[in-house]
TIBAKE-244197 format. One record per residue (C-alpha): residue number from 1; residue in one letter; x, y, z. Coordinates in nm, 4 decimals. Example, Ala and Ser with C-alpha at 12.3 -4.5 7.8 and 13.67 -1.06 7.14 Angstrom:
1 / A / 1.2300 / -0.4500 / 0.7800
2 / S / 1.3670 / -0.1060 / 0.7140
//
This chain:
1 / X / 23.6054 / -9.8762 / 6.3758
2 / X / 23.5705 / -10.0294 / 6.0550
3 / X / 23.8528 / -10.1643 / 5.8845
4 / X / 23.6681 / -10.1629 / 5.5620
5 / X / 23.6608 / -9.7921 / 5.4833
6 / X / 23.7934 / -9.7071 / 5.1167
7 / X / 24.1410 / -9.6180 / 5.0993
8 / X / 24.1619 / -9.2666 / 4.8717
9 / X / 24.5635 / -9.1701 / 4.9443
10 / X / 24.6927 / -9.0283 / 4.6739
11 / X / 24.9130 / -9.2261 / 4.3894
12 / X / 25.2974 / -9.2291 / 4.5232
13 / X / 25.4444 / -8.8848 / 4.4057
14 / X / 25.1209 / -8.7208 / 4.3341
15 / X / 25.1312 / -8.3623 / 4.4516
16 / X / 24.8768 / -8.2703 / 4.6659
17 / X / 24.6652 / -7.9730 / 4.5681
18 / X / 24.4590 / -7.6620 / 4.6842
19 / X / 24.0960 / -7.7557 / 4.5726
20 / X / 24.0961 / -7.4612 / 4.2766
21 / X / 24.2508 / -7.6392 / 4.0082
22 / X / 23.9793 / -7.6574 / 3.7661
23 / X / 24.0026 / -8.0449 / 3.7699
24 / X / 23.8926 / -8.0139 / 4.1069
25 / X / 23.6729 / -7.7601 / 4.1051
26 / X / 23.3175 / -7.9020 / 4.2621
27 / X / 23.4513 / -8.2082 / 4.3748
28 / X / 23.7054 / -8.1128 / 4.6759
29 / X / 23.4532 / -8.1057 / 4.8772
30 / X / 23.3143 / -8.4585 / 4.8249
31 / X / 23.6951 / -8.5450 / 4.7955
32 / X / 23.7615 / -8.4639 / 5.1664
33 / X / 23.4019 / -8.5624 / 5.2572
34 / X / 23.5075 / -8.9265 / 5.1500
35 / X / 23.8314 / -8.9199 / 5.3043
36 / X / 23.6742 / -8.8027 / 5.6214
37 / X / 23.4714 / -9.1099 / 5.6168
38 / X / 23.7795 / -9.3264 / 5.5900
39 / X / 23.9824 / -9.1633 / 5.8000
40 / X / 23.7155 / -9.1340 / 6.0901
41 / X / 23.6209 / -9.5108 / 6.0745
42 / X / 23.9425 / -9.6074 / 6.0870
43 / X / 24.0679 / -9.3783 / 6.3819
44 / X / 23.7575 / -9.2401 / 6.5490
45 / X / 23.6982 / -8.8639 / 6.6362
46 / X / 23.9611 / -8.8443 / 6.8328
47 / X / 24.2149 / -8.9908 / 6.6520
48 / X / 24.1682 / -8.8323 / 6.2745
49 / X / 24.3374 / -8.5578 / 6.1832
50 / X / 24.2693 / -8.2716 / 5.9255
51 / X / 24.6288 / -8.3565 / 5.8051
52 / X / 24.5547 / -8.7254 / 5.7224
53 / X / 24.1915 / -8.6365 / 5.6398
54 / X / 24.3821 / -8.3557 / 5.3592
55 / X / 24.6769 / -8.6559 / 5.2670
56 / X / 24.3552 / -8.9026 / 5.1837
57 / X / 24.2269 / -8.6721 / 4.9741
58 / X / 24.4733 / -8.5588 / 4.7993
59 / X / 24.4753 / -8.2173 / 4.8969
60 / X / 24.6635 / -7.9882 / 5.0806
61 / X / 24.5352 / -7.8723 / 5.4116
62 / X / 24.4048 / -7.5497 / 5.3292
63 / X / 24.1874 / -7.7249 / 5.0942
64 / X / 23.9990 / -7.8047 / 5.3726
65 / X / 23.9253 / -7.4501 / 5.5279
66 / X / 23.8055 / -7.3680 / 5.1932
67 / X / 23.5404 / -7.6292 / 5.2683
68 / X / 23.5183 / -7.6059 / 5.6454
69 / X / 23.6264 / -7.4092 / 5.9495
70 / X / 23.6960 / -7.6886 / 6.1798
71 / X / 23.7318 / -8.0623 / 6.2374
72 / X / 23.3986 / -8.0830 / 6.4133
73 / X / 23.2388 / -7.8849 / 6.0732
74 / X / 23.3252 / -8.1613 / 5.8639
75 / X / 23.2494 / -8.4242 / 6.0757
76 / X / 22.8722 / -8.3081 / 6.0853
77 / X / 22.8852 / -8.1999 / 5.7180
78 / X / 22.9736 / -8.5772 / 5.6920
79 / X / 22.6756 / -8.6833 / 5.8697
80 / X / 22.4691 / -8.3861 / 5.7395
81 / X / 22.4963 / -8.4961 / 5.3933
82 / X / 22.5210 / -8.8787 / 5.4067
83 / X / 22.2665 / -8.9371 / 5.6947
84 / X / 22.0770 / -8.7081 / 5.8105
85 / X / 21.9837 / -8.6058 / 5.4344
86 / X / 21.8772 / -9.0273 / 5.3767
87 / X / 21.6842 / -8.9782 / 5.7204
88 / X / 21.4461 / -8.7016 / 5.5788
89 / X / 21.4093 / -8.8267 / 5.2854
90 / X / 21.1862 / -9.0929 / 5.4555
91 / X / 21.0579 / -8.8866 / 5.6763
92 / X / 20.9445 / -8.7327 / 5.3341
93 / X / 20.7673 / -9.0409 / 5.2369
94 / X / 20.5708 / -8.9946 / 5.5439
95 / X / 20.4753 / -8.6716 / 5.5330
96 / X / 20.3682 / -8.6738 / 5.1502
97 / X / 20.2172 / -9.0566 / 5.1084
98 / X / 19.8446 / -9.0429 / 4.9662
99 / X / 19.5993 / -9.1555 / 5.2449
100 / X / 19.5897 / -9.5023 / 5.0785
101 / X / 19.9112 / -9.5568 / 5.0866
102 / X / 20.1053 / -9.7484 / 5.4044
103 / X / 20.4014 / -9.5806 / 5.4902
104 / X / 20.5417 / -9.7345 / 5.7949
105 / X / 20.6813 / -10.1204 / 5.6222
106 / X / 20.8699 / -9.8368 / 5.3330
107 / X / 20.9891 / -9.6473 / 5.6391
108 / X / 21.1269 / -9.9398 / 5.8098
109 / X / 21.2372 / -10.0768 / 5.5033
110 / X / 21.4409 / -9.8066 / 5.3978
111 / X / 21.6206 / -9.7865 / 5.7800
112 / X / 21.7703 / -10.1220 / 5.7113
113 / X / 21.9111 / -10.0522 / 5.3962
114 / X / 22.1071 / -9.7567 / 5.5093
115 / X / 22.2321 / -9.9257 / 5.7997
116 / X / 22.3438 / -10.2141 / 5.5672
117 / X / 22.4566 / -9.9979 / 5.2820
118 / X / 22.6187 / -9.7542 / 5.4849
119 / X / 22.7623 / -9.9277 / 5.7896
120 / X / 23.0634 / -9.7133 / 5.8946
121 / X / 22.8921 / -9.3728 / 5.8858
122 / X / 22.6101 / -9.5266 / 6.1261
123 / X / 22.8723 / -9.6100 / 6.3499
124 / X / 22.9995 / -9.2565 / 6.2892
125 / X / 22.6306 / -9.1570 / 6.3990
126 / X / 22.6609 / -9.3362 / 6.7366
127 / X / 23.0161 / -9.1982 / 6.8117
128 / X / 22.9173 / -8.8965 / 6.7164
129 / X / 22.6390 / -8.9317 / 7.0503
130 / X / 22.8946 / -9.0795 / 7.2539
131 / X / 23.1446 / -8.7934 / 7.2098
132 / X / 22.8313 / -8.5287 / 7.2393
133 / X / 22.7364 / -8.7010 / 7.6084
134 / X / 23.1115 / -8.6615 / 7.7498
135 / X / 23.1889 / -8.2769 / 7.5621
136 / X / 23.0085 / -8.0345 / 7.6308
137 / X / 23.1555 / -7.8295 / 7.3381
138 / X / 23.0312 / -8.1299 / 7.1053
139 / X / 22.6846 / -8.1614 / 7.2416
140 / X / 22.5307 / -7.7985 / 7.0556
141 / X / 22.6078 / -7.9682 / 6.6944
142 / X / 22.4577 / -8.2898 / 6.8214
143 / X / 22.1380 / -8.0795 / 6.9511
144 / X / 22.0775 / -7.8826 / 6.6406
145 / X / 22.1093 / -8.2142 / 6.4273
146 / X / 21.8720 / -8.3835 / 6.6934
147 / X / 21.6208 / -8.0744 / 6.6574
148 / X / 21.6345 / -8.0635 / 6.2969
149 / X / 21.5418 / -8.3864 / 6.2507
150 / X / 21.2772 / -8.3932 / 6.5029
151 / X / 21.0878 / -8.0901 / 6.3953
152 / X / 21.1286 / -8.2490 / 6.0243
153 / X / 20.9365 / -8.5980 / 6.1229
154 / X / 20.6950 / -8.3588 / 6.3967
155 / X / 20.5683 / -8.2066 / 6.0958
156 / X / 20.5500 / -8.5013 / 5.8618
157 / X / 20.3629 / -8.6839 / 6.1568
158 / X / 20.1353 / -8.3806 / 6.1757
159 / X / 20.0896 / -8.3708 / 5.7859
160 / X / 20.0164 / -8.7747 / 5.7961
161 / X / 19.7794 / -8.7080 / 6.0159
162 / X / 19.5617 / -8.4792 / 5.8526
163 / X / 19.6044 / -8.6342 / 5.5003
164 / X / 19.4179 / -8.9811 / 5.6939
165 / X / 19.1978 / -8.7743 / 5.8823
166 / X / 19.3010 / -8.9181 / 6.1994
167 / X / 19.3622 / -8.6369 / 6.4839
168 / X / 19.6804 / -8.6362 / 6.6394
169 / X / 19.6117 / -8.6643 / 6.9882
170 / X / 19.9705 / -8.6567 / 7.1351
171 / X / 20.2560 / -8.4141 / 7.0946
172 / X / 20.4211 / -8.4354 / 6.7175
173 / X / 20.7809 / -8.3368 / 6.8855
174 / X / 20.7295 / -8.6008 / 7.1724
175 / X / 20.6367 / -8.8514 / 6.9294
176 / X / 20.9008 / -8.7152 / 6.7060
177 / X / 21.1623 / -8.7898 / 6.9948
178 / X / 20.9916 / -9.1484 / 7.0770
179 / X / 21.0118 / -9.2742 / 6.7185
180 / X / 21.3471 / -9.1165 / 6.6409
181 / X / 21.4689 / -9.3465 / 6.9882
182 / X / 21.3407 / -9.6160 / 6.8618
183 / X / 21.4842 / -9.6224 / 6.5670
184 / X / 21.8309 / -9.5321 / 6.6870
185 / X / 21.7783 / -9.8360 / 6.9050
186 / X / 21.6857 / -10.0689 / 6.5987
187 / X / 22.0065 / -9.9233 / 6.4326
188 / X / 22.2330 / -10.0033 / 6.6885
189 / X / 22.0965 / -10.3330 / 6.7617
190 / X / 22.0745 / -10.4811 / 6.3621
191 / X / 22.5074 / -10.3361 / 6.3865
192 / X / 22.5912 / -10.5272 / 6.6592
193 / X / 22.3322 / -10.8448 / 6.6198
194 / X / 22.3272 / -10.8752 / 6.2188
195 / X / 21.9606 / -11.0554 / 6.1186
196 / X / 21.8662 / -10.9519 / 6.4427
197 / X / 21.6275 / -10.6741 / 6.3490
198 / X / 21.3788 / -10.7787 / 6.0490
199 / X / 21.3321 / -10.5334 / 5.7973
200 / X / 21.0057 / -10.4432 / 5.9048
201 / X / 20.9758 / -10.3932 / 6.2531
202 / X / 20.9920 / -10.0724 / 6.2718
203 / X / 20.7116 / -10.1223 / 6.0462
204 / X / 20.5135 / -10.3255 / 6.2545
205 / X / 20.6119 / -10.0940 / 6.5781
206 / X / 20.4840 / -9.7834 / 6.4347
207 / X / 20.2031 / -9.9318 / 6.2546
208 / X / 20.0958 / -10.0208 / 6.6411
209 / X / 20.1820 / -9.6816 / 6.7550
210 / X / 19.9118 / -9.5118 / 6.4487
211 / X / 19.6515 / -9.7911 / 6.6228
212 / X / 19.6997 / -9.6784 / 6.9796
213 / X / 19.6623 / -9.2911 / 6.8367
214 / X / 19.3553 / -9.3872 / 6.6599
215 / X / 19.2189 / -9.5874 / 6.9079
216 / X / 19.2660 / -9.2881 / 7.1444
217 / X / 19.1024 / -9.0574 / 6.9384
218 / X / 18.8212 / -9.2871 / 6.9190
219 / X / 18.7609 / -9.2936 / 7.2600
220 / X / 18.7842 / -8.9443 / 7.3501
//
C-alpha cells in the first residue's frame, strides 16, 4: 500500500484519550476515520489493527467502539463516507441534469479526480473486493455497498431518461451493474497505468452507450 498516507500519531507523551473530552467531542470520529486511512494503506486489512488505528489517533481503544462495533465497521464507514458518498454525488449530477445539459464528460470528469485526489482509499476500494471474493464473512458488507450504489445510479439512469424523453429500453440495475464495471475498470487501470485513462472516456463510453439506447428505441 501506499507509503504516502498522513502520519496522525500522537505528539511524544501525549495521553491518549476516550473521545468525550469536549475538545474532542464531534471530531473522534473523523479522528479515527483518518487514522484508519493511514493505517490501512500502510498495512492492508489484514495487517491494521484497532490498537494502532486508536494509537494514530490519539485515542484510546474504546474510543473506537464508541464509534464502531468492529474492524470491518470502520473499514466500510471509511469507504462509506469518503467514496461511496463522492460516487453518488455524481450519480446525482445524472439523475438531476436539465435535459440540455451533457452529463456523461462531468461524470467522467469527476471519476478521475477522485482517483487522483484520493489515491489510497481507491486502492482501499479494490482491496476491499479482493478480501470480499476470498471471505465469505466480508462479502455481505461488500454486497450491500454494491446494491446501494447500484439501485442509486438505476434510478438516476431511469430519472435521465425521462427528463430527455428517451425510453429506457434495457434494465436500469443491469445497466447500473455494466456502467458501475466499467468504471471500476477505468479506476484500476488510470492507478496502475497513470495518463493511461483520459479524463473523458468514460465520457465518451457512456455517451455511446445513451446512442445505442436511443438508437434502439428508435427502431423498435
Amino acid at each position: 500500500m501506499s507509503s504516502t498516507s498522513p502520519q496522525i500519531r500522537p505528539a511524544k507523551g501525549e495521553a491518549r484519550r476516550d473521545g468525550r473530552h469536549a475538545d474532542l467531542r464531534g471530531t473522534a470520529r473523523q479522528r479515527l476515520l483518518d487514522a484508519a486511512l493511514a493505517e490501512l494503506s500502510e498495512r492492508g486489512y489484514a495487517g491494521a489493527s484497532l490498537q494502532a488505528i486508536a494509537e494514530r489517533a490519539g485515542l484510546t481503544r474504546g474510543a473506537i467502539y464508541w464509534n464502531f462495533q468492529s474492524k470491518e465497521e470502520l473499514f466500510l464507514a471509511l469507504l462509506e463516507e469518503r467514496v461511496d458518498r463522492r460516487a453518488l454525488e455524481l450519480i446525482r449530477v445524472t439523475e438531476t441534469a436539465p435535459a440540455d445539459t451533457p452529463t456523461a464528460g462531468a461524470v467522467s470528469e469527476g471519476l478521475v479526480r477522485l482517483v487522483r485526489e484520493q489515491r489510497d482509499l481507491i486502492m482501499l476500494l479494490f482491496e476491499h473486493w479482493a478480501l470480499a471474493v476470498r471471505d465469505p464473512k466480508l462479502r455481505p458488507g461488500f454486497a450491500r455497498r454494491q446494491s446501494v450504489l447500484r439501485k442509486a445510479l438505476a434510478g438516476a439512469l431511469e430519472a435521465r431518461h425521462a427528463t430527455v424523453g428517451v425510453p429506457l429500453s434495457y434494465p436500469a440495475e443491469r445497466l447500473a451493474m455494466a456502467i458501475i464495471a466499467l468504471a471500476n475498470g477505468l479506476a484500476m487501470t488510470a492507478l496502475a497505468e497513470p495518463g493511461a485513462v483520459s479524463d473523458q472516456l468514460l465520457g465518451e463510453i457512456l455517451d455511446l452507450l445513451y446512442e445505442g439506447l436511443d438508437a434502439r428505441h428508435r427502431n423498435l
